[in-house]
C-alpha positions as CSV (number, residue, x, y, z in Angstrom):
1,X,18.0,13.4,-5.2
2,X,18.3,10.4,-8.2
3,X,19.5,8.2,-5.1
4,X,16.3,9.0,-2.9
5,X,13.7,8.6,-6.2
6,X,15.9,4.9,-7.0
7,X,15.4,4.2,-3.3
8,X,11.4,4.6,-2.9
9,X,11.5,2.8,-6.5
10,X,13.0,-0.3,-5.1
11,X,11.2,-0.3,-1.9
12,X,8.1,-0.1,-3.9
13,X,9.0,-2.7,-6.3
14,X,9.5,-4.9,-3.3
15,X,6.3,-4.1,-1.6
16,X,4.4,-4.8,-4.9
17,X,6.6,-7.8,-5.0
18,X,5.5,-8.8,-1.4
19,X,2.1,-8.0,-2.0
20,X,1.8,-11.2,-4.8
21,X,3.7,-13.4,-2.3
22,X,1.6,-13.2,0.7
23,X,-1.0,-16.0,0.7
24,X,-3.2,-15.0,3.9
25,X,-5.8,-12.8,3.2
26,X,-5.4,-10.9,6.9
27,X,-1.7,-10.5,6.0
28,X,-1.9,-9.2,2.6
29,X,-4.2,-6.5,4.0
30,X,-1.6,-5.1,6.1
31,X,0.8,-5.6,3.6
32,X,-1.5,-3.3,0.7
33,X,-1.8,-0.7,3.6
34,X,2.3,-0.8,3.6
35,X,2.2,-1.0,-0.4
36,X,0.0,2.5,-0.2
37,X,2.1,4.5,2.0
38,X,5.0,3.4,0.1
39,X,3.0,4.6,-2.9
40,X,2.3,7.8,-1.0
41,X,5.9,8.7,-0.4
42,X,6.9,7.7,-3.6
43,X,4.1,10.4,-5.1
44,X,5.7,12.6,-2.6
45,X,9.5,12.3,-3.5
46,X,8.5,12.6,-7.1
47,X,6.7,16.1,-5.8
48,X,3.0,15.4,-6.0
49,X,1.9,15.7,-2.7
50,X,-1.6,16.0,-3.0
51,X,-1.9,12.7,-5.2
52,X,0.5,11.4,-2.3
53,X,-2.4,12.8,0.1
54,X,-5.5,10.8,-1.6
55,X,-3.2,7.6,-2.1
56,X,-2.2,7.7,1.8
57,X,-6.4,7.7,2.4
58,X,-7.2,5.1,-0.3
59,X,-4.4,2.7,0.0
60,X,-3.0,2.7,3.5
61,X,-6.5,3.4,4.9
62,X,-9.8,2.6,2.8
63,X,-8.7,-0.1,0.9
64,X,-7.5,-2.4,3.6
65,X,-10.3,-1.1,6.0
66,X,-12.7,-2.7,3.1
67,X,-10.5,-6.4,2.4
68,X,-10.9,-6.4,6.3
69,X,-14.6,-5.8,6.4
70,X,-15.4,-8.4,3.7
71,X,-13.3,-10.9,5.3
72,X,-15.0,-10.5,8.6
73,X,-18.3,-11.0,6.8
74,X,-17.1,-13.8,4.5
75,X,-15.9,-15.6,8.0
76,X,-19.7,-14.8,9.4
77,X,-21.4,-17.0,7.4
């Protein structure tokens, strides 16, 4: 189990990481809709599944549903 809970650590720590590093505002949105489920199953491993549950819905889903939306209205005018 230590191996699995250092595992989803790095992985998040590289998603956060790749999150920072990605300039266009169309990638990083997919790339903050990784970050959340990687967020998700990291609540999960560390046994909090319904935290995991919201965070899947915010970050994998809402959040990145909203960046999109204001960029296709910020391209509009």
């Amino acid at each position: 189990m230590e191996l699995l809970h250092g595992l989803v650590l790095v992985l998040v720590a590289v998603g956060g990481t790749a999150v920072v590093f990605t300039r266009d505002p169309l990638a990083q949105s997919m790339v903050v809709s990784f970050y959340g489920i990687l967020l998700g199953i990291l609540f999960f491993v560390f046994r909090a599944p319904d935290v995991a549950l919201s965070q899947i819905v915010v970050g994998a889903v809402a959040l990145p549903t909203m960046i999109l939306l204001a960029l296709a209205k910020a391209n509009q005018e």
